[in-house]
C-alpha atoms as a printed R data frame, in Angstrom:
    type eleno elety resid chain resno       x        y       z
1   ATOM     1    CA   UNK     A     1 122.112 -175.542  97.344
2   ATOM     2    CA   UNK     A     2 124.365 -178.284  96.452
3   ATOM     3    CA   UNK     A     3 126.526 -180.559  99.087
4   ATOM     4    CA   UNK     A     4 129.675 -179.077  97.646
5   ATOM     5    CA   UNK     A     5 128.282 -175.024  97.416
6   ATOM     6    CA   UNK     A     6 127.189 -175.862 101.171
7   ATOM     7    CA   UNK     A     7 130.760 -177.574 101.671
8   ATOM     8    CA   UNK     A     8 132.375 -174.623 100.356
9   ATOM     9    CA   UNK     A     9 135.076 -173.081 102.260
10  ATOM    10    CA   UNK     A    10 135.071 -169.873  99.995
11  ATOM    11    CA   UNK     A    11 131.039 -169.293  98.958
12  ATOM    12    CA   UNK     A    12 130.096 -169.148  95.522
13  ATOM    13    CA   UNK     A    13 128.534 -165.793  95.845
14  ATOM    14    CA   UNK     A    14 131.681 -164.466  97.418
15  ATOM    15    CA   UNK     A    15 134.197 -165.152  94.765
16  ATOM    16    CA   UNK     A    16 133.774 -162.865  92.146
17  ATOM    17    CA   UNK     A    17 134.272 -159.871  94.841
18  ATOM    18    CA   UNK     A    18 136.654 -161.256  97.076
19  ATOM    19    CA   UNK     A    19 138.930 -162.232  93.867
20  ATOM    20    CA   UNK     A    20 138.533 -158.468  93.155
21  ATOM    21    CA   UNK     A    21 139.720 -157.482  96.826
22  ATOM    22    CA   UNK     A    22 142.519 -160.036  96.843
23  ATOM    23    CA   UNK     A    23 143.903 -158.429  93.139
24  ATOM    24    CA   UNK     A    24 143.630 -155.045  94.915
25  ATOM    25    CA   UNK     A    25 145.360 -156.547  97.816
26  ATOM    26    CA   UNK     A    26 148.254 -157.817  96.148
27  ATOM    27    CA   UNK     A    27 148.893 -154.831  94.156
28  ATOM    28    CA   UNK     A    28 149.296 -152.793  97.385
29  ATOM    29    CA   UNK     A    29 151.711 -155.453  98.732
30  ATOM    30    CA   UNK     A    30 153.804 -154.687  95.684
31  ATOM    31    CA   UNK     A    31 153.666 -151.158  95.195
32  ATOM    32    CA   UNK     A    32 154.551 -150.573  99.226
33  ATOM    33    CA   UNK     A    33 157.125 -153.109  98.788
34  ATOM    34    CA   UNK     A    34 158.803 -151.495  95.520
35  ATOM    35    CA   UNK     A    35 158.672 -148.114  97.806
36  ATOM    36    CA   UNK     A    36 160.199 -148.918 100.904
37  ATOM    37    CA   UNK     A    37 162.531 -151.437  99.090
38  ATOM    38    CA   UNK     A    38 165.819 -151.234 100.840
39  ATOM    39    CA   UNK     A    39 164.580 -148.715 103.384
40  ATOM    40    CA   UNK     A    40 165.265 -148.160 107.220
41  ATOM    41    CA   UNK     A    41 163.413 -145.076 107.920
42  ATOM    42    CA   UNK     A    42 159.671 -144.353 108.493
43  ATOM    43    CA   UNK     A    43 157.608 -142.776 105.837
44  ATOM    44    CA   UNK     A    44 155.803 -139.201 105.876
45  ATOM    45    CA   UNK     A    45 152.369 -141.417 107.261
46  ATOM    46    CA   UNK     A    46 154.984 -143.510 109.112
47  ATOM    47    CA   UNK     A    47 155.906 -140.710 111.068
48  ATOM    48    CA   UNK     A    48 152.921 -139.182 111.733
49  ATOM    49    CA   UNK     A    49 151.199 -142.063 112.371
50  ATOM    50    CA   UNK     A    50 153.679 -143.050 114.442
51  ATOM    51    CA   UNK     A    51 154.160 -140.210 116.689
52  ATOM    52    CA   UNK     A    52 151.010 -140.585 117.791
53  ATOM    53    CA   UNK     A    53 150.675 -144.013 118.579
54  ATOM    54    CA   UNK     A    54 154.165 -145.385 119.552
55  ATOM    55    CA   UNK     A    55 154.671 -145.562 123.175
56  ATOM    56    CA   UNK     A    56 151.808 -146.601 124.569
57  ATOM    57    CA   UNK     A    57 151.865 -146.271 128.656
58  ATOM    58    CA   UNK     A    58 149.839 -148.953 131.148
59  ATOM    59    CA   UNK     A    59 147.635 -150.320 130.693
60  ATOM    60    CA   UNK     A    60 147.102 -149.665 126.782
61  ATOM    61    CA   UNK     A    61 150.839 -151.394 126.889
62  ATOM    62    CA   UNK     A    62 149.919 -154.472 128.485
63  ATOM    63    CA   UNK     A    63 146.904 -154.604 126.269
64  ATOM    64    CA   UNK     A    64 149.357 -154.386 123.313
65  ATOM    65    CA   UNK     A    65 151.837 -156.394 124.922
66  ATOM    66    CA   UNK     A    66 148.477 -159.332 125.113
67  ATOM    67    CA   UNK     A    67 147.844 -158.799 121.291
68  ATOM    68    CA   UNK     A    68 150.972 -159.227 120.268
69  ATOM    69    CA   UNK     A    69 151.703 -162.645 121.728
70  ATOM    70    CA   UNK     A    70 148.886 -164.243 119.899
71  ATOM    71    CA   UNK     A    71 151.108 -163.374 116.767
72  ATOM    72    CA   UNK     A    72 153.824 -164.947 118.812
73  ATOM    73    CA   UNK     A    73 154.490 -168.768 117.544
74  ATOM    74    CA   UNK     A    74 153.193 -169.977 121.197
75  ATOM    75    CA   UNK     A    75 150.088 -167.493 120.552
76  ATOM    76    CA   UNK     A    76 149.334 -168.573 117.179
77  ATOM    77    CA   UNK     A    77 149.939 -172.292 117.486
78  ATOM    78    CA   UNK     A    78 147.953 -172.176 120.330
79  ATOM    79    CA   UNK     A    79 144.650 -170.038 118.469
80  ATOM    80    CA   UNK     A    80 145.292 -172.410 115.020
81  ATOM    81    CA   UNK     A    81 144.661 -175.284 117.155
82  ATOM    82    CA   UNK     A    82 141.552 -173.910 118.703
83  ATOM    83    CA   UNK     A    83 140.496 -173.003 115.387
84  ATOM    84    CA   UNK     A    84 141.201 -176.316 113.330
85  ATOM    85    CA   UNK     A    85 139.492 -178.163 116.511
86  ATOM    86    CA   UNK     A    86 136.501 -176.353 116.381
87  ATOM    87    CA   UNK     A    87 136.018 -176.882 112.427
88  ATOM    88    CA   UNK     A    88 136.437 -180.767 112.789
89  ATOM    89    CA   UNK     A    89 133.890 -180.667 116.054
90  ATOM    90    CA   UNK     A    90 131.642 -179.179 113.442
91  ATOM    91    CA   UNK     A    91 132.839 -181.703 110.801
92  ATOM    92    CA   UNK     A    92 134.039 -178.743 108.164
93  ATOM    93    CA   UNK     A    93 137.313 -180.471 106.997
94  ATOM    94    CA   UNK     A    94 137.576 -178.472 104.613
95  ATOM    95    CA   UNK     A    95 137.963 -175.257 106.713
96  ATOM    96    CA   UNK     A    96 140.183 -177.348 109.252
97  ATOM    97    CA   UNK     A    97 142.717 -177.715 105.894
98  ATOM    98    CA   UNK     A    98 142.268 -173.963 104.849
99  ATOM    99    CA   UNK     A    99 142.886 -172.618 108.645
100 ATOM   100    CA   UNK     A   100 146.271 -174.793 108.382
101 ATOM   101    CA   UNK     A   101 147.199 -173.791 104.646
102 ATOM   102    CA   UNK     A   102 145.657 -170.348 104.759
103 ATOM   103    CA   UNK     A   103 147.825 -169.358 108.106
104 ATOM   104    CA   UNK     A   104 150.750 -170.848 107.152
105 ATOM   105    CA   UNK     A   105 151.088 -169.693 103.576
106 ATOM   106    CA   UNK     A   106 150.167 -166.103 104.342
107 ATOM   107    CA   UNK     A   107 152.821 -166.250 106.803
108 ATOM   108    CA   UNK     A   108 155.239 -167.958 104.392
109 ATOM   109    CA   UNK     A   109 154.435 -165.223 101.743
110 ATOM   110    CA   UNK     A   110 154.901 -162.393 104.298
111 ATOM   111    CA   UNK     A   111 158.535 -163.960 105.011
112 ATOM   112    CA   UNK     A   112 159.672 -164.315 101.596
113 ATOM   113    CA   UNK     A   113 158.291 -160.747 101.087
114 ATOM   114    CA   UNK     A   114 160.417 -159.392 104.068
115 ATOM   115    CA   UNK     A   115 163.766 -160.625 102.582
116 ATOM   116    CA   UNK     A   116 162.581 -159.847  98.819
117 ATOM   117    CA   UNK     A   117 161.471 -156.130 100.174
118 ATOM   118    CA   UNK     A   118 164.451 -155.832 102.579
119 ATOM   119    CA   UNK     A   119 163.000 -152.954 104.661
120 ATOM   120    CA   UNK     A   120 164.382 -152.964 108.159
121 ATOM   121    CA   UNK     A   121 163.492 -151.032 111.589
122 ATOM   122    CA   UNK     A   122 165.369 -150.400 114.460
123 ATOM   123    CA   UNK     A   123 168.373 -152.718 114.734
124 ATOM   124    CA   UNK     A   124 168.277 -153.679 111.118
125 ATOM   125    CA   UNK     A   125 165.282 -156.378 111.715
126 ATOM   126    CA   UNK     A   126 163.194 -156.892 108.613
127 ATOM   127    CA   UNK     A   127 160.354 -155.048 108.683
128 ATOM   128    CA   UNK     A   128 157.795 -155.487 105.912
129 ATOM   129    CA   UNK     A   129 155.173 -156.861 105.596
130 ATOM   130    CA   UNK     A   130 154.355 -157.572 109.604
131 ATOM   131    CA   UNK     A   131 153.384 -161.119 109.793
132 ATOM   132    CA   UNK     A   132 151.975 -160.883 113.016
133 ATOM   133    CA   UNK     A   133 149.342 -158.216 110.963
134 ATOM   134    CA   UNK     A   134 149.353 -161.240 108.436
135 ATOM   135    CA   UNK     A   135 148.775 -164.146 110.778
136 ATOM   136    CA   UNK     A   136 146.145 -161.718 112.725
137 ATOM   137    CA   UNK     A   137 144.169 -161.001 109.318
138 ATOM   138    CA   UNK     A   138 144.250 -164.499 108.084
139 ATOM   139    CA   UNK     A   139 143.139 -166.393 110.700
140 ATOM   140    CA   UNK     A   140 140.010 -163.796 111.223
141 ATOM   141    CA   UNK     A   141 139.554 -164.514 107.148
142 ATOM   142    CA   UNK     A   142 139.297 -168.373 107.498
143 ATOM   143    CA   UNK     A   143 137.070 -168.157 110.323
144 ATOM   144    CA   UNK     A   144 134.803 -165.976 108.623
145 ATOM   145    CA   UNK     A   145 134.554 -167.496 105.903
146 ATOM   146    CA   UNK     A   146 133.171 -170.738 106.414
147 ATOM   147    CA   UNK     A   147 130.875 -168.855 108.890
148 ATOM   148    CA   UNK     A   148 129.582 -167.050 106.094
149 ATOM   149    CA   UNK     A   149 129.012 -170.215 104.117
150 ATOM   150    CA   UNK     A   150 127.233 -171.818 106.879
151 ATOM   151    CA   UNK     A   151 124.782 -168.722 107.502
152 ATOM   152    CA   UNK     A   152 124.403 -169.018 103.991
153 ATOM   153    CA   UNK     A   153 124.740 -164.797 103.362
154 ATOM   154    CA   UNK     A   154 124.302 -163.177 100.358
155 ATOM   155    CA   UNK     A   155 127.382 -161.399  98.255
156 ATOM   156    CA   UNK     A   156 126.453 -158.130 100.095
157 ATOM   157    CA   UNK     A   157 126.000 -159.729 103.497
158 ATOM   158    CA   UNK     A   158 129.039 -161.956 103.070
159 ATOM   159    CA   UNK     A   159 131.291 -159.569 102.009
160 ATOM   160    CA   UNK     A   160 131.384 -156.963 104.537
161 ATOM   161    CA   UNK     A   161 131.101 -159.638 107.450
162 ATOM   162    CA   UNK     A   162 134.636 -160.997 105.720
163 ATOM   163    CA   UNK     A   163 136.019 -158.101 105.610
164 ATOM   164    CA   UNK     A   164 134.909 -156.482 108.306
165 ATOM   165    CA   UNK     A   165 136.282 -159.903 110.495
166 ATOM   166    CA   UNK     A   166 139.724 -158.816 108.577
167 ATOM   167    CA   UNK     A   167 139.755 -155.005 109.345
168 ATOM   168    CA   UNK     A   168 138.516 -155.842 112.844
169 ATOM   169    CA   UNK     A   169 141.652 -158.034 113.748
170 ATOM   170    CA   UNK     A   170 144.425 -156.084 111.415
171 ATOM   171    CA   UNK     A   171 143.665 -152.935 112.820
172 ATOM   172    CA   UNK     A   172 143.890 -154.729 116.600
173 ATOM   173    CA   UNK     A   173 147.337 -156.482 115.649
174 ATOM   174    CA   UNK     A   174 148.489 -153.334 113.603
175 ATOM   175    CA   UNK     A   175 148.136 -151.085 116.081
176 ATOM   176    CA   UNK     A   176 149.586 -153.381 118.722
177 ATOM   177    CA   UNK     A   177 152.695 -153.972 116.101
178 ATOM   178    CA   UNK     A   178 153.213 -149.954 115.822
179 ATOM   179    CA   UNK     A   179 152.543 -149.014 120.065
180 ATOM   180    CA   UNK     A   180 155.398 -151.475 121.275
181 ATOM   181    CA   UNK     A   181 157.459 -150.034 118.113
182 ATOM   182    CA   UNK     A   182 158.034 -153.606 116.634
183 ATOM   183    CA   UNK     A   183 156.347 -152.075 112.820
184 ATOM   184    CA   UNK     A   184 156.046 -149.317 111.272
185 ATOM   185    CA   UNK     A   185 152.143 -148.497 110.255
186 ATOM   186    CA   UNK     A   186 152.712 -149.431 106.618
187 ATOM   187    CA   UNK     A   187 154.323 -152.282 107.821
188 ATOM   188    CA   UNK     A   188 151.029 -153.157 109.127
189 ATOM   189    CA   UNK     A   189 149.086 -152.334 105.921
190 ATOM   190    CA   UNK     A   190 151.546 -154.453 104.332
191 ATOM   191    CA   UNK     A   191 150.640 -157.339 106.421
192 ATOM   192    CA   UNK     A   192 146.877 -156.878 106.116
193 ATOM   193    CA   UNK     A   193 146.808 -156.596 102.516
194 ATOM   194    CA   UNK     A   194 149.258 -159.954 102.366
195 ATOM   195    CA   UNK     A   195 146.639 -161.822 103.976
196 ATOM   196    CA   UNK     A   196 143.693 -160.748 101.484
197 ATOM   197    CA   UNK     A   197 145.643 -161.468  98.788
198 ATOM   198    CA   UNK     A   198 147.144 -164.853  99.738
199 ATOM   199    CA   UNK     A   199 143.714 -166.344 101.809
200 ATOM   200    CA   UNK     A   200 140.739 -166.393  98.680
201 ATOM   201    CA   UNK     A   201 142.801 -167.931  96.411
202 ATOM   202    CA   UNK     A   202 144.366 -170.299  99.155
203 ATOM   203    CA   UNK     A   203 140.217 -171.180 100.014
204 ATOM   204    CA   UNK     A   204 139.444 -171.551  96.529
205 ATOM   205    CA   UNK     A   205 142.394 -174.157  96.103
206 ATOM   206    CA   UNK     A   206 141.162 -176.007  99.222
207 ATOM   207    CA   UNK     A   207 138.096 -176.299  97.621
208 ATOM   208    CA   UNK     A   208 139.200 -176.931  93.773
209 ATOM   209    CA   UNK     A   209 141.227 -179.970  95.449
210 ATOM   210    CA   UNK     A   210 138.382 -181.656  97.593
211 ATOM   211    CA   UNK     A   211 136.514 -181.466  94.944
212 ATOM   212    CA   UNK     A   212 138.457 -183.450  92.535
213 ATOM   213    CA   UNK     A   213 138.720 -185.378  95.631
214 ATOM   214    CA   UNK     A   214 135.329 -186.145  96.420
215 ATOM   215    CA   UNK     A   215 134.166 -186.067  92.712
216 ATOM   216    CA   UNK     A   216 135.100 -189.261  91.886
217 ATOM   217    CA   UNK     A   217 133.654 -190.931  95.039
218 ATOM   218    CA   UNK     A   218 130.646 -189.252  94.752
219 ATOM   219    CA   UNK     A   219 130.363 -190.671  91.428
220 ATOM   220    CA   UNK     A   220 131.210 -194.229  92.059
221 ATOM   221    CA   UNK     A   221 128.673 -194.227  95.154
222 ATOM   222    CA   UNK     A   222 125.758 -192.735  92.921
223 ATOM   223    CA   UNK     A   223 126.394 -195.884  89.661
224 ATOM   224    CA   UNK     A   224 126.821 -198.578  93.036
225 ATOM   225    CA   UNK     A   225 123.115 -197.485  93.990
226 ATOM   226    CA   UNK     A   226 121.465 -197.071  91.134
């Protein structure tokens, strides 16, 4: 393995399927979006889906009430932190950068989306995608994927750790977004799928860049020695 497949923030062996997932991804974002377009009631799912989960009571509401805040701006600052500090104690720069880039243009996306989409819940609030879902979902990606990298997992291996890291913390944000009533469930969906669209190609940008970066340094050091 080379220093720059090892380096990697999105593995070589990954690409091909997450680039596939993220395609997927987007076209759900846009089909949902050209649905609910304009829209301020809940769907058929939305309803049933709904129903059944909206409303919570103690202590399933405080539990909700806990997830939510880490989509929060205090929440989130605080876990992006945590998470950019533990990639530089491990000296991954790389994945420092594409926890940074990957959060904040997922969240970006979702927010341009929301206006673009102009679905609203409630009071009139702009409801789709949820970037909490977003934030959730793309902060799980970034982590797993360098982990994955590291570990050095095959496609198969790789793949469902990523994406089970990204169902695992979009369904736990999701459902906290739909209890306290703040989303509607394909809200959520939206949100999830927002984040596996925007985070692959964000990682494989990170790395395109630092490589053009490094390339010619590499290549100066190597003619100095020889």
């Amino acid at each position: 393995m080379t220093g720059r497949a090892a380096s990697a923030v999105l593995p070589p062996s990954l690409r091909g399927w997450l680039g596939s997932v993220a395609a997927l991804a987007a076209l759900v974002v846009v089909v949902l979006g050209v649905l609910y377009a304009g829209d301020g009631e809940p769907g058929t799912v939305d309803a049933r889906i709904g129903a059944a989960v909206d409303g919570v009571r103690p202590p399933w509401r405080h539990v909700a009430l806990a997830v939510d805040f880490l989509g929060e701006p205090g929440g989130a600052a605080t876990l992006v932190v945590a998470a950019v500090t533990g990639c530089l104690l491990l000296r991954r720069p790389r994945a420092a950068v594409l926890v940074v880039a990957g959060a904040g243009l997922t969240v970006g996306t979702a927010t341009v989306l929301k206006s673009l989409v102009g679905r609203t819940i409630h009071d009139g609030s702009l409801s789709y995608p949820s970037g909490h879902t977003a934030f959730a979902t793309a902060l799980a990606l970034v982590v797993a994927l360098p982990v994955t990298g590291r570990l050095g997992l095959g496609r198969t291996a790789g793949t469902s750790l990523v994406l089970a890291a990204a169902l695992v913390a979009g369904a736990a944000m999701g459902w906290a977004q739909v209890a306290l009533g703040a989303h509607y469930p394909t809200d959520a969906l939206g949100g999830w799928c927002t984040a596996l669209a925007v985070i692959p190609a964000t990682a494989w940008l990170v790395d395109r860049i630092a490589d053009r970066l490094v390339g010619p340094t590499a290549d100066a050091g190597r003619r100095k020695g020889s």
